[in-house]
C-alpha positions in Angstrom: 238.2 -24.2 -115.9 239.0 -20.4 -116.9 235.7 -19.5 -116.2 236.1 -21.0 -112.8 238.9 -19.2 -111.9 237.1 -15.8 -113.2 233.9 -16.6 -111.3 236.0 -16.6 -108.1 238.3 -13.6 -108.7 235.6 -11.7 -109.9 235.3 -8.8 -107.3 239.6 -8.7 -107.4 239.6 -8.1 -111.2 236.9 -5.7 -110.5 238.4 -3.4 -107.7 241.7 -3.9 -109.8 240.0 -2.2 -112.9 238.1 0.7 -110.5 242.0 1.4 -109.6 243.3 1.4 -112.7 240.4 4.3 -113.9 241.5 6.2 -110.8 245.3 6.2 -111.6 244.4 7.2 -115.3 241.8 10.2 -114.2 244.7 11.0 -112.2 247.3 11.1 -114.4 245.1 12.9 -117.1 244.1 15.8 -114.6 240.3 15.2 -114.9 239.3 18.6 -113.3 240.2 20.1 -116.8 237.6 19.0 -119.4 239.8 17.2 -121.8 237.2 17.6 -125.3 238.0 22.0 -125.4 240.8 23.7 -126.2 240.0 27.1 -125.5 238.2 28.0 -122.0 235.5 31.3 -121.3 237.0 33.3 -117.9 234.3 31.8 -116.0 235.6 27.9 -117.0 238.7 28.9 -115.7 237.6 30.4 -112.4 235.3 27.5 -111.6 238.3 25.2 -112.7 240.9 27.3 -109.9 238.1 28.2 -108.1 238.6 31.9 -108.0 236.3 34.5 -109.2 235.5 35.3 -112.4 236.5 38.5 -112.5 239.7 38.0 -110.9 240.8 35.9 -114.0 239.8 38.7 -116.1 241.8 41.1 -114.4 244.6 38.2 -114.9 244.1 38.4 -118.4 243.8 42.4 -118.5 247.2 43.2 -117.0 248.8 39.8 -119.0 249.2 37.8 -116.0 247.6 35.1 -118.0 248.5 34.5 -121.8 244.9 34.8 -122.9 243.2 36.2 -126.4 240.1 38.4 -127.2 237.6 37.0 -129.6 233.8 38.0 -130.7 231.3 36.4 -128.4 228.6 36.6 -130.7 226.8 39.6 -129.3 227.6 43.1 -130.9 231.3 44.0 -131.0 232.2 42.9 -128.1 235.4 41.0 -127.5 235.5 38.2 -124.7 238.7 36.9 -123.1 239.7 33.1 -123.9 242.4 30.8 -122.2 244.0 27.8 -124.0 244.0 24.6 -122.2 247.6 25.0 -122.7 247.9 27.9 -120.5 245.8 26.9 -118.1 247.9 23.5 -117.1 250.8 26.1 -117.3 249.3 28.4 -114.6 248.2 25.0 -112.2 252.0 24.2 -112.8 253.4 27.4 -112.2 251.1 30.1 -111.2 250.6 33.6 -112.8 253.1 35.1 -115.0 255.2 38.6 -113.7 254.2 41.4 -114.0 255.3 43.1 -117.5 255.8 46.8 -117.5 253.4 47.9 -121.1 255.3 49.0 -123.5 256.4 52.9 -124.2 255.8 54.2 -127.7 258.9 55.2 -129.8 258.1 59.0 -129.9 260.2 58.9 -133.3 257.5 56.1 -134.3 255.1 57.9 -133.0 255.6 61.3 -134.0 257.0 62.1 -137.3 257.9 65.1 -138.8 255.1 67.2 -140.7 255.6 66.3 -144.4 254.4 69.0 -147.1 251.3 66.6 -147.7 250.2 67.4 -144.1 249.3 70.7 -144.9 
């Protein structure tokens, strides 16, 4: 008898699962690959859909709270964007603009000492 009743609701149960994978892709923002933590510039860009170089200017004037790490090739240092701050910008866009920070002339210079000469 319950196989009965299954046989006939069959394409109900069906559409009622499809739904419940749409709600959930949904709610889990399934334009953002879910498996990484850390995204290239370029991930980001195709994931806004800006260019490339835009988010690297982002990132340059700390518009985006983004890191530099090696890239494998030389000494270079590549810009990465944690998934964290990447569902932050969707929320709430780019961060102000933060003046850089002025060097303490005492900090930066100090008296000659008589080891200095």
């Amino acid at each position: 008898m319950n196989t009965d009743w299954f046989h006939q609701h069959e394409a109900l149960l069906r559409k009622i699962l499809e739904l419940q994978h749409r709600i959930w892709a949904r709610l889990n923002d399934s334009d953002v690959p879910p498996s990484k933590s850390w995204f290239t510039p370029a991930e980001v860009a195709k994931v806004i859909q800006r260019k490339q170089g835009t988010v690297r200017g982002w990132c340059r004037n700390r518009r985006l709270d983004a890191r530099k790490r090696p890239q494998g090739r030389g000494d270079k240092l590549e810009w990465e964007i944690s998934e964290m701050e990447l569902r932050r910008y969707r929320d709430h866009g780019l961060l102000p603009l933060r003046p850089e920070p002025k060097p303490d002339f005492d900090q930066t210079y100090s008296q000659p000492t008589e080891e200095d000469f």
